[in-house]
N, C-alpha and C positions, 0 to 999 in steps of 0.2 A: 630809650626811645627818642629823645631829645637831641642825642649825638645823632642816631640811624638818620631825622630828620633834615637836619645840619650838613650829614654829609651827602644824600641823595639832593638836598636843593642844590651844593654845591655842586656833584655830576651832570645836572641840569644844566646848571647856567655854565657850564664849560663848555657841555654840547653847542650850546646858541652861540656859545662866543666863538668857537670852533669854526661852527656851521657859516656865521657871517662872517669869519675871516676865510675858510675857503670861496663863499660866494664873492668877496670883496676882490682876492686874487685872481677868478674865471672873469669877473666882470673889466680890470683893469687888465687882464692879459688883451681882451677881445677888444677893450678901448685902444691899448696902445697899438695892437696892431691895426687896428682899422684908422688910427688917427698918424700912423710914421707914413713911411714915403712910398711902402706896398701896403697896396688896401683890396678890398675881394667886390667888385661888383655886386649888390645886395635884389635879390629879388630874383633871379634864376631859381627853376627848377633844382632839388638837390640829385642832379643827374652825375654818376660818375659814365661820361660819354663824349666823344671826341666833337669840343665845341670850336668854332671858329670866329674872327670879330671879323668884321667888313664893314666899312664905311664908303656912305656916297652920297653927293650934295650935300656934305655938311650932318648929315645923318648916319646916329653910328649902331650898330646892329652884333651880338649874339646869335649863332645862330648853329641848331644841328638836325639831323637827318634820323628821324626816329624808323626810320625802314630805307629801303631802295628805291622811294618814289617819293615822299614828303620832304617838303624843309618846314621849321619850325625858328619865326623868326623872335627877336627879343630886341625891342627898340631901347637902347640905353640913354638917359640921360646923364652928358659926361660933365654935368656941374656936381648934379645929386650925386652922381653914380650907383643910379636904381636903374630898376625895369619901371619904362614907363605904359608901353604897348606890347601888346603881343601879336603874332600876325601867322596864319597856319595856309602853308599853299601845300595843293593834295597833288602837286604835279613835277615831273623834273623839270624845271627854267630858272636862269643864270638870276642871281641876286641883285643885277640891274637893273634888268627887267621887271622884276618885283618891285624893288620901290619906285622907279621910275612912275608905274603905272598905280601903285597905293595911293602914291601922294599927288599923283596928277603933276609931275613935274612938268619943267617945259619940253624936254625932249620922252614924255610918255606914247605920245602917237607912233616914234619907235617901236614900240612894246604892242602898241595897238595895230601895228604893222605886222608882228608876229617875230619882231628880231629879239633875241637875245643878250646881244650886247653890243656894243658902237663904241667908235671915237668918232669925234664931231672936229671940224677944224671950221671956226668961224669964221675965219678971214673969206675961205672959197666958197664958203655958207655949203659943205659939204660931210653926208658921214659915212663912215665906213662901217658898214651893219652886217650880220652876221645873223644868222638862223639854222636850225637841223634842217636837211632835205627831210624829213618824217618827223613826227611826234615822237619823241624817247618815251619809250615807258619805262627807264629807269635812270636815275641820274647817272651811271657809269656810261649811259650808250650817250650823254651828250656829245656829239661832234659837229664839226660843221667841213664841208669843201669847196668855201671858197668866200670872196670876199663881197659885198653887194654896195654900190655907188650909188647914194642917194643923194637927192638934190633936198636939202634941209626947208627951201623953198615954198615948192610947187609941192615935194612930197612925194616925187617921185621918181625910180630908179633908172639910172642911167646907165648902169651897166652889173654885168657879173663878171670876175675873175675868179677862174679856177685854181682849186688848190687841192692837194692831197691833203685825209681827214685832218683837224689839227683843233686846238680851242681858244687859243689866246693870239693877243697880237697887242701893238702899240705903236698909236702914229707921234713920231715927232714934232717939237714944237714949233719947227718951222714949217710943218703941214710937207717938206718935200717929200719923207720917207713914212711909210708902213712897215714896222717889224711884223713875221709873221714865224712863230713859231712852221717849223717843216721834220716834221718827224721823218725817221726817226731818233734824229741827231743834230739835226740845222736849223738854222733861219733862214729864210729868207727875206729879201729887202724889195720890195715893190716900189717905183715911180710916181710918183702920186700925181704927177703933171701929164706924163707920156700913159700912166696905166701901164706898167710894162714892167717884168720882173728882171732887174739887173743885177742882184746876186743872190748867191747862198754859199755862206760859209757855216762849217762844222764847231757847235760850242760843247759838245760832251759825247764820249762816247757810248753813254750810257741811258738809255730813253726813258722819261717818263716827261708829262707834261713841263713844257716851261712856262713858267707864269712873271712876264712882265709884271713890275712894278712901279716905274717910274722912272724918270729922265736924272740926272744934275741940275744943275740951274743953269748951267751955260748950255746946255742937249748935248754934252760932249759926250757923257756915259748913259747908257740904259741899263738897270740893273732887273737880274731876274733871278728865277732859283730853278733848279732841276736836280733830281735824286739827292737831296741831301744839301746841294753845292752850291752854291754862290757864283753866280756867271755875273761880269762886269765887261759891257761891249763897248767898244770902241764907236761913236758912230761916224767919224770922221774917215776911219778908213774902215769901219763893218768887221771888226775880228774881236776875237775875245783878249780883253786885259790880260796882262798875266800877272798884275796888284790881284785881282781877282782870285786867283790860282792859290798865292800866296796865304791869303784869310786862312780859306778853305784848309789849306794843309796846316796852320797853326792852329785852326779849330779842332782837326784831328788828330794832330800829335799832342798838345798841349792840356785840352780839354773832352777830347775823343768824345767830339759832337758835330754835329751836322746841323742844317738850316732848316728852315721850314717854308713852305712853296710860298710864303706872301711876306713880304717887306716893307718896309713903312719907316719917315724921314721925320725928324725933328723939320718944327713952323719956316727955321731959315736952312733946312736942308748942308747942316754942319753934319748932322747925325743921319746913320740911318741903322736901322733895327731887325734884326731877326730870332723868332722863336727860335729853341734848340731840343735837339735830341743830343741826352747828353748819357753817354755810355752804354752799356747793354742790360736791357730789361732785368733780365736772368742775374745778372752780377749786380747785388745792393753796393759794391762800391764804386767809387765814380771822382775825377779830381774836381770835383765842384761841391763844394759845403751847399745847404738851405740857406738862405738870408737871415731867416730867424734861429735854426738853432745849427750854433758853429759845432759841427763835426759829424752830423748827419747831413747823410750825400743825397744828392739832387738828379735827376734823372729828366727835368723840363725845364729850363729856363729862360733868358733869352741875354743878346749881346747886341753891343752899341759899339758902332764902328764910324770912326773919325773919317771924312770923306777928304778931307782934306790934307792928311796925313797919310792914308790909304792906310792905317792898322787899325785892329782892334783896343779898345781903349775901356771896356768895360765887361764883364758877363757877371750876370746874376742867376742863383739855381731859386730856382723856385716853388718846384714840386718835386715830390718825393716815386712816387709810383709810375706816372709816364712821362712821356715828354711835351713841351709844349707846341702848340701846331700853328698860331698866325698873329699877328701884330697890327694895329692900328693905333694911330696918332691923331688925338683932335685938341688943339690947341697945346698946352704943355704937359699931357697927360698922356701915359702909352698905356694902351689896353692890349694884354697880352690873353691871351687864349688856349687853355688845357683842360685835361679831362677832368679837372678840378671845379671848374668853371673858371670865370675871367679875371684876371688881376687887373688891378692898377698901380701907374708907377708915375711918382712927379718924378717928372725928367730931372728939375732943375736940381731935388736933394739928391737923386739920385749920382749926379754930378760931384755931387760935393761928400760924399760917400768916402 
């Protein structure tokens, strides 16, 4: 009876030591990854659902479409890397507009005007606003045809410029040019002095929206994405790069990935960043390892391209099931966006990787 007792307290105290050495393993795996250089945004919905990050005025945003009419937005906090607010709009309008007009920024009377989205050029104290002819009752039917000149002032419109449906655009920093996306293949380039459309040339032969991103720092290049691609324009003479071109086919021969519609620059714009689609859903193999376990393939991740050198210079897999969909940059942190929910990446270890 004495041994039976001996050896059952011993099965005991195995299980406990067992039990806290597994918990001690779950808990040090979940530290180490939330404390190395990818960490997972904490406080999102456990949604597996196509999420995207957007930022604006300094405020940075989660955010997805739980139907064909809602957005559902997710205010991050990019110190904590929580959700701090939540924000639920029951209608289709560009994510400008929403915060724009939540936080009551300075240019919300925009919003309050019924536009959608703007570039502002302060110098001519003028913005280039944009709204649907009709209420969308579904985010798909957002379009707009044409451009609306407002006086940032007085508050009021000076003109319309027609254009064939399209959704994005982007004015230069020198306020002279307006890119406008021109479906179903082109830009166009508008006059911002004369009002007067002086060119359109052809950046892909293949259409889906192109979504500006942002300038260089000299406004020599405007980068954007479209089906997959990475378009890099020229604005000096208005034509597509062919460094551009270049990426693109090393993404698909090398890594057989594609870009994701929204891009986003390191603080001094040495970098710049885009989600990927990396391989075919259907096919579990992929040339892109996970970050965390080497030899299981990656299907979402994202790549960092030296602007200065005009190659690629980094990609990271990062999910395993789909691919990742949009990127933002708030100070030296990229928030990258997948059906996983959000990651975070310090830029700087990421560098030294």
């Amino acid at each position: 009876m004495a041994y039976r007792k001996i050896l059952v307290t011993m099965l005991v105290m195995m299980l406990v030591v067992t039990s806290a050495m597994v918990t001690w393993i779950v808990r040090s795996a979940i530290r180490s990854f939330q404390t190395s250089f990818v960490r997972k945004v904490s406080g999102l919905p456990s949604l597996f659902t196509h999420w995207d990050v957007y930022e604006y005025a300094g405020k940075l945003f989660a955010l997805y479409s739980p139907d064909d009419v809602s957005l559902n937005f997710y205010r991050i906090d990019p110190v904590t890397e929580r959700v701090i607010e939540t924000i639920e709009v029951k209608q289709p309008i560009y994510p400008q507009a929403v915060i724009a007009r939540h936080y009551r920024l300075p240019d919300a009377w925009l919003a309050e005007m019924g536009f959608f989205a703007w570039e502002i050029d302060p110098q001519r104290k003028i913005a280039y606003a944009v709204k649907p002819p009709s209420q969308p009752t579904k985010i798909e039917e957002v379009g707009y045809l044409g451009i609306y000149v407002v006086d940032t002032e007085t508050k009021e419109i000076k003109r319309f410029i027609e254009h064939r449906l399209f959704n994005f655009f982007a004015l230069h920093p020198s306020g002279h040019k307006l890119y406008v996306e021109s479906p179903p293949d082109s830009v166009k380039v508008l006059d911002t002095e004369k009002l007067e459309w002086v060119k359109e040339f052809e950046i892909t032969g293949d259409y889906w929206a192109t979504y500006f991103s942002g300038f260089s720092n000299d406004g020599k290049y405007l980068f954007a994405a479209c089906t997959g691609e990475l378009i890099v324009i020229n604005t000096e003479e208005d034509k597509v790069e062919e460094w551009g071109r270049k990426i693109n086919e090393e993404l698909d021969t090398r890594y057989n990935a594609g870009v994701g519609v929204q891009l986003a620059f390191s603080e001094d714009k040495s970098e710049m960043y885009a989600a990927l689609a990396i391989g075919h859903i259907d096919i579990p193999d992929t040339p892109v390892d996970l970050f965390n376990e080497p030899g299981k393939k990656a299907h979402g991740g994202v790549v960092a391209i030296d602007l200065a050198q005009k190659k690629i210079v980094r990609v990271l897999g990062l999910t395993r099931e789909q691919e990742c969909n949009s990127v933002a940059v708030i100070g030296n942190k990229l928030f990258v966006a997948s059906w996983e929910g959000v990651f975070v990446i310090d830029i700087d270890q990421w560098r030294q990787q």
